[in-house]
VODREN-198806 format. One line per 4 residues: their letters; for each residue x, y, z of N, C-alpha, C. Coordinates in steps of 0.001 Angstrom, whole numbers. Layout:
BEGIN
a = X Y Z X Y Z X Y Z; ...
END
This chain:
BEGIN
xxxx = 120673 -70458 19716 120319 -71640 18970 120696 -72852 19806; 119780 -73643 19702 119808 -74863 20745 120478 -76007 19600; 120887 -77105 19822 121639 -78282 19267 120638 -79171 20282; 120552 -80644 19532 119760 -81571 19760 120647 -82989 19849
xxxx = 120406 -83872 20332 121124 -84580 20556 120566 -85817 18971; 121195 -86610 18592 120939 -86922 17611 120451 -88583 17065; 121482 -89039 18020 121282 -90402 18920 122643 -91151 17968; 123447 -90324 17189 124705 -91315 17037 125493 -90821 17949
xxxx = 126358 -92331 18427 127187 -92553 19250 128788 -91351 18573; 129176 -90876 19523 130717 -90331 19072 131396 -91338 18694; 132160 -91284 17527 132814 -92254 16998 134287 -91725 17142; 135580 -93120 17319 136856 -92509 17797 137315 -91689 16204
xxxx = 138224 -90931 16611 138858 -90182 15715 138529 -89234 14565; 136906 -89024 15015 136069 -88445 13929 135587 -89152 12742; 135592 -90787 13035 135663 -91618 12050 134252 -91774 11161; 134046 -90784 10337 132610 -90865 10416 132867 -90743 8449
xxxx = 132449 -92154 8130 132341 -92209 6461 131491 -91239 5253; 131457 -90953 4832 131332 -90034 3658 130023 -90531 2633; 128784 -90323 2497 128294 -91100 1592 128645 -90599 310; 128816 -91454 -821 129102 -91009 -2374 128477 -89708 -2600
xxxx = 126985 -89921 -2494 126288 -88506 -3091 127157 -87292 -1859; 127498 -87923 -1531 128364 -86244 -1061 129528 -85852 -1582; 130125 -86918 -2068 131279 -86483 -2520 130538 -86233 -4069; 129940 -86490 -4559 129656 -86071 -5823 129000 -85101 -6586
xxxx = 128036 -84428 -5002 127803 -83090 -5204 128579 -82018 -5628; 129901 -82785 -5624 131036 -81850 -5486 131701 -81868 -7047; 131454 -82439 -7996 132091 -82902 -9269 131795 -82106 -10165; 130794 -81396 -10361 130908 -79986 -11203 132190 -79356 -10518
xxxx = 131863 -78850 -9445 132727 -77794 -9314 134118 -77961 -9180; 134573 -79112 -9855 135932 -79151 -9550 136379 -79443 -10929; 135572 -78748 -11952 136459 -79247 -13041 137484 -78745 -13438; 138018 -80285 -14244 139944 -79572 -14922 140687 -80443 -13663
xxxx = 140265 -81126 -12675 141289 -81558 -11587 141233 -83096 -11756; 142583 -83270 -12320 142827 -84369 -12571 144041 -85393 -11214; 144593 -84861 -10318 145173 -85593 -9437 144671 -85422 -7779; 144170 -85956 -7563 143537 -85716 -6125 144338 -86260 -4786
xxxx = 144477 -85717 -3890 144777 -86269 -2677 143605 -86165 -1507; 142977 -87374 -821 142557 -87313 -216 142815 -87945 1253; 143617 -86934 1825 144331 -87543 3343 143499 -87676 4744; 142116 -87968 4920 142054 -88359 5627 140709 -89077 5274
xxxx = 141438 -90345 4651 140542 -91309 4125 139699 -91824 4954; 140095 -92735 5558 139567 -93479 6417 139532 -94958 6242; 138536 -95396 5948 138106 -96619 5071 137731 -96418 3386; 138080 -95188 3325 137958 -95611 1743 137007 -94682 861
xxxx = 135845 -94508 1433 134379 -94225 1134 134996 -92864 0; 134738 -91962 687 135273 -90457 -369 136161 -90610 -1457; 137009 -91956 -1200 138195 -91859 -2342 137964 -92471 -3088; 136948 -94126 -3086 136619 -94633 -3794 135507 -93290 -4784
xxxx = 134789 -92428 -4136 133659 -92281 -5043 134522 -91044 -5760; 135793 -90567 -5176 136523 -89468 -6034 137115 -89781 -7381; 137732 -91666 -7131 138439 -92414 -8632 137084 -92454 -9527; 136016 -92585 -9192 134918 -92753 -10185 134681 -91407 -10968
xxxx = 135312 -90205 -10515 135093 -88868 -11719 136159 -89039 -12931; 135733 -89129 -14126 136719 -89458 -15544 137658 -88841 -15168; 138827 -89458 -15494 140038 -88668 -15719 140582 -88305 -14716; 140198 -88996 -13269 140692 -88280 -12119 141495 -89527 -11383
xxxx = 142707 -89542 -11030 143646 -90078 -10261 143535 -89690 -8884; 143344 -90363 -7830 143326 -90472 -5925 144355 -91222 -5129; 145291 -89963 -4567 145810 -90863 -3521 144855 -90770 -2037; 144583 -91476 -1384 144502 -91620 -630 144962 -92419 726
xxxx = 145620 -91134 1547 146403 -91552 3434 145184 -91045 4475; 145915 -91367 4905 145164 -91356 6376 146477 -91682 7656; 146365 -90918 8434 147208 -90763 10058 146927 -92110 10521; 146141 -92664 10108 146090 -94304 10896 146513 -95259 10026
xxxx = 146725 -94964 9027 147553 -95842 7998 149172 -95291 7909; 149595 -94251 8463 150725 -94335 8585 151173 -92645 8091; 150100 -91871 7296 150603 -90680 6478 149991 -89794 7530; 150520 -88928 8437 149833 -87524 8725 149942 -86619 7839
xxxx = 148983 -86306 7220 148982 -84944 6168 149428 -83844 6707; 149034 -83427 8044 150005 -82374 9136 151335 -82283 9056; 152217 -83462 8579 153108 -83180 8626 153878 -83321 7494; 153219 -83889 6241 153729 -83378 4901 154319 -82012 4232
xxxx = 155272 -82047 4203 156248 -80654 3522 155718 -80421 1777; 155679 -81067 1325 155152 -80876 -409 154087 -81622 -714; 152992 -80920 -2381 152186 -82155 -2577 152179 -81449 -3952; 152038 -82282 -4963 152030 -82253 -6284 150591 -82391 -6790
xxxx = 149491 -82419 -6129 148077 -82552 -6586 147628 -81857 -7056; 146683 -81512 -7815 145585 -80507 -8296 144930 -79632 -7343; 145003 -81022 -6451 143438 -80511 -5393 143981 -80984 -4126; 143329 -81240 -3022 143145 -81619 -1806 141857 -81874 -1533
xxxx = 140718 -82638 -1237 139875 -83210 -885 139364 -83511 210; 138775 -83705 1011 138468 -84397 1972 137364 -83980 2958; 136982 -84673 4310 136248 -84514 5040 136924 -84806 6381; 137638 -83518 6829 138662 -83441 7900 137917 -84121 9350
xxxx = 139014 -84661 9817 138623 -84721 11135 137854 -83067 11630; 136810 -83462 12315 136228 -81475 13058 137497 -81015 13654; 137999 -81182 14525 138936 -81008 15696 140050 -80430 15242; 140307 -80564 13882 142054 -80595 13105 141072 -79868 11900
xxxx = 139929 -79519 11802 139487 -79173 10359 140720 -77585 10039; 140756 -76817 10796 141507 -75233 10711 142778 -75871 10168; 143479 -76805 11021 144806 -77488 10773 144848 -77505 9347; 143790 -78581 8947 143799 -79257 7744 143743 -78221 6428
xxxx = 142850 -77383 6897 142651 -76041 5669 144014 -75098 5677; 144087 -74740 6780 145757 -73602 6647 146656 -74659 5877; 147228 -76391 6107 148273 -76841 6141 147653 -76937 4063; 146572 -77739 3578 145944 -77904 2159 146365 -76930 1417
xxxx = 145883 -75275 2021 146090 -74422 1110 147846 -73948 942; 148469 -74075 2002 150078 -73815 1911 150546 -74946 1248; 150031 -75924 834 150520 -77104 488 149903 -76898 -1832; 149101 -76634 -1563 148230 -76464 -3046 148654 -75245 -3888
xxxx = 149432 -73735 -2901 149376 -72337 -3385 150961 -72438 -4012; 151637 -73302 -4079 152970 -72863 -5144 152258 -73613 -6785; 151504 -74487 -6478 151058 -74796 -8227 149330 -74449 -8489; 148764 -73165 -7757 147311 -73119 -8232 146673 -73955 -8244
xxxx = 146578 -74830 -7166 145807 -75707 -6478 144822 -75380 -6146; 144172 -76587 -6282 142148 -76169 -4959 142246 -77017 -3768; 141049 -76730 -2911 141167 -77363 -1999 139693 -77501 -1730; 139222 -78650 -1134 137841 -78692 -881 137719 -79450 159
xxxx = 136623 -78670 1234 136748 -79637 2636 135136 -79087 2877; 134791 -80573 3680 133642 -80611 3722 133225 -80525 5450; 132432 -79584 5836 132510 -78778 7104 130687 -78274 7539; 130631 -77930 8377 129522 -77769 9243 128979 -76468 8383
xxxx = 127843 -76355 7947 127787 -75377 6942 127771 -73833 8074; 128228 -73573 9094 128147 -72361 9552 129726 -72392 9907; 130987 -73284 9459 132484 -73029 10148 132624 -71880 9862; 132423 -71296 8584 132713 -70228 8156 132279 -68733 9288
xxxx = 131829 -68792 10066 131372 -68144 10617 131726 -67405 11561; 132771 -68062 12294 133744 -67181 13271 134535 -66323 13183; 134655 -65333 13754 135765 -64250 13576 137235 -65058 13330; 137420 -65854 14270 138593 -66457 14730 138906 -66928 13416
xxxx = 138369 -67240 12505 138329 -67569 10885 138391 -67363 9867; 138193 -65871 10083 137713 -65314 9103 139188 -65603 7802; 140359 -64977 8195 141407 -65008 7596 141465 -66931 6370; 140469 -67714 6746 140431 -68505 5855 139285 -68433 4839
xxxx = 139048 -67302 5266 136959 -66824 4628 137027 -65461 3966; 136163 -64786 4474 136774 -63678 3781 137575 -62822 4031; 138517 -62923 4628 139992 -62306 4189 140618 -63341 3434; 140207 -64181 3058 141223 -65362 2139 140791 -65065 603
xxxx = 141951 -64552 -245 141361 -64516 -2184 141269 -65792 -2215; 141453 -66346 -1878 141322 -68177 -2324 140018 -68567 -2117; 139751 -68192 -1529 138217 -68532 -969 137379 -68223 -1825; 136629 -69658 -2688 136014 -69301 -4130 134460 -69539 -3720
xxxx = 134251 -70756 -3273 132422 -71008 -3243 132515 -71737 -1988; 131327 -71603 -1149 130445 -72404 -933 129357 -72926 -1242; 129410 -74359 -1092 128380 -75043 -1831 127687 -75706 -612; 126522 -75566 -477 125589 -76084 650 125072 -77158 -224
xxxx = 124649 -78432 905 124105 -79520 1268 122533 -79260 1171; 121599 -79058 716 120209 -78479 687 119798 -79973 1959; 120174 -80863 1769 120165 -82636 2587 120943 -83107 3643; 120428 -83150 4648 121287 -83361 5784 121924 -85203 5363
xxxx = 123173 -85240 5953 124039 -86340 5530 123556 -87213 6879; 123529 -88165 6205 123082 -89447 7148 124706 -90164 7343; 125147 -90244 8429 126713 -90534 8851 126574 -91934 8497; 125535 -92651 9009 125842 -94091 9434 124541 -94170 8810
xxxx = 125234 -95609 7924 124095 -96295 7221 123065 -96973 7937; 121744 -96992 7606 120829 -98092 8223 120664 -97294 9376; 121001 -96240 10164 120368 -95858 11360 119166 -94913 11017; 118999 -95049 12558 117107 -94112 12387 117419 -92757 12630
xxxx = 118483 -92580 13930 118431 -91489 13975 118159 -90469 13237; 117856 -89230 13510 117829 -87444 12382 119149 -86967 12532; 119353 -86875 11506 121128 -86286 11201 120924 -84683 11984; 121424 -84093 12634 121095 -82857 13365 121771 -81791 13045
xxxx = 123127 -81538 11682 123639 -80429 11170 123689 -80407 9651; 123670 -79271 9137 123797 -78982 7701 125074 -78849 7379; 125540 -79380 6328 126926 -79109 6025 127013 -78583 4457; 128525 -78330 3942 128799 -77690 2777 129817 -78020 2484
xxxx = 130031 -78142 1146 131601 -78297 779 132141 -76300 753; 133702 -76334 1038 134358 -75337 1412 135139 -75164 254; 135533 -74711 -1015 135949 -74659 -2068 137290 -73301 -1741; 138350 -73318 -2118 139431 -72743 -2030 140097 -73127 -3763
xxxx = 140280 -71763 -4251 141048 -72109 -5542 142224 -71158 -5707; 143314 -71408 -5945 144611 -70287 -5803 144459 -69969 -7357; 143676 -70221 -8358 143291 -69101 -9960 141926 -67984 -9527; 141203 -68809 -8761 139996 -67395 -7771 141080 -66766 -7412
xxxx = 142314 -66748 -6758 142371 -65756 -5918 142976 -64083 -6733; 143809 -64682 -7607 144335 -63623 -8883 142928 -62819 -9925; 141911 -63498 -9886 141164 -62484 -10128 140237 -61778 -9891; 140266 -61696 -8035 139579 -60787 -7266 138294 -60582 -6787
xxxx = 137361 -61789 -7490 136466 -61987 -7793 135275 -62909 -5910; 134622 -62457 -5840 133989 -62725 -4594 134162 -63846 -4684; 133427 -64924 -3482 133214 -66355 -3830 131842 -66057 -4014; 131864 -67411 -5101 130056 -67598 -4816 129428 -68652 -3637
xxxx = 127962 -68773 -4102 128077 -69664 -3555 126740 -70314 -3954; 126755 -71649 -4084 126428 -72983 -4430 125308 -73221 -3883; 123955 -74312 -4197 123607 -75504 -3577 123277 -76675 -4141; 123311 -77555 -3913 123228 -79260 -4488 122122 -79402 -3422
xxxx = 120977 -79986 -4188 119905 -80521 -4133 119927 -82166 -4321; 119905 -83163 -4004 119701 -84227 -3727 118641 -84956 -4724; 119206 -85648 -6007 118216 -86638 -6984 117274 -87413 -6179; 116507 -87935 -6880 115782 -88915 -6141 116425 -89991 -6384
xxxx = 117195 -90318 -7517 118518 -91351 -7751 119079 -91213 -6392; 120054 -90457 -6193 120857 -90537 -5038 119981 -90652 -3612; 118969 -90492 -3713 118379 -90726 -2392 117764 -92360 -2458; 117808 -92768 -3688 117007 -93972 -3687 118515 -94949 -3116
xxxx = 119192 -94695 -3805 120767 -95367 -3380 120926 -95144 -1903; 120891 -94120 -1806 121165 -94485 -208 120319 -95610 719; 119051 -95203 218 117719 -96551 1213 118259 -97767 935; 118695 -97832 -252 119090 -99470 -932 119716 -100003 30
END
């Protein structure tokens, strides 16, 4: 399989914003989670559109604001959230789920829809009971607003739940299809 070049520039630190309809593809499947942490904010984007689900509380850090989530010892959240740096994504999933599995936590990270795919991985896939759904992107994510470029990968949210894992049960798996609402919002 060949990769195409796409015409966005590499941005430093993986700094690449989140549009809402992505994070909101994600709001069925997280119900019942009322405290969120989302540590590698950035500017905002994912966390702002995470406080907009009822009933849901967001912290959101970020390593450039001062919090490495890498190196947090405890977290009291429901969930874990986010759209990891690529580079630190393995980091971010081993450190989420050891961080979420003393109170039946979830974890949801949003990833190249084939990460799952490596041997080298598997132990977060299927050898992991935690490992509840994937939910595919049917819509490639446009990184950067207003550009022309063609977005050139499919992605998925990565769903991890420590109550999946006690009852043995496969993961499923998901897809979110794209409103014409949410697509009209984005052109806006």
């Amino acid at each position: 399989m060949s990769q195409r070049d796409s015409g966005y520039a590499r941005l430093p630190d993986d700094l690449y914003e989140t549009p809402a309809w992505v994070t909101a593809a994600l709001t069925s499947h997280m119900k019942g989670v009322q405290y969120i942490w989302e540590p590698a904010c950035g500017k905002g984007s994912m966390a702002k559109a995470l406080a907009g689900w009822p009933g849901v509380r967001v912290r959101a850090t970020d390593k450039a604001k001062g919090i490495d989530f890498l190196s947090v010892a405890h977290c009291h959240h429901d969930a874990v959230i986010t759209n990891p740096p690529y580079s630190h994504a393995q980091e971010f999933i081993t450190h989420a789920l050891k961080l979420t599995k003393p109170h039946n936590g979830r974890v949801a990270m949003l990833l190249r829809i084939d990460y799952d795919s490596a041997r080298s991985r598997q132990h977060l896939f299927g050898r992991c009971r935690a490992f509840a759904k994937k939910l595919v992107l049917t819509s490639r994510i446009r990184w950067i607003a207003g550009s022309t470029g063609s977005p050139s990968f499919n992605h998925a949210w990565f769903i991890w739940d420590w109550k999946h894992a006690a009852t043995g049960a496969p993961p499923a798996l998901a897809y979110h299809e794209r409103s014409e609402a949410e697509e009209a919002k984005e052109a806006a």
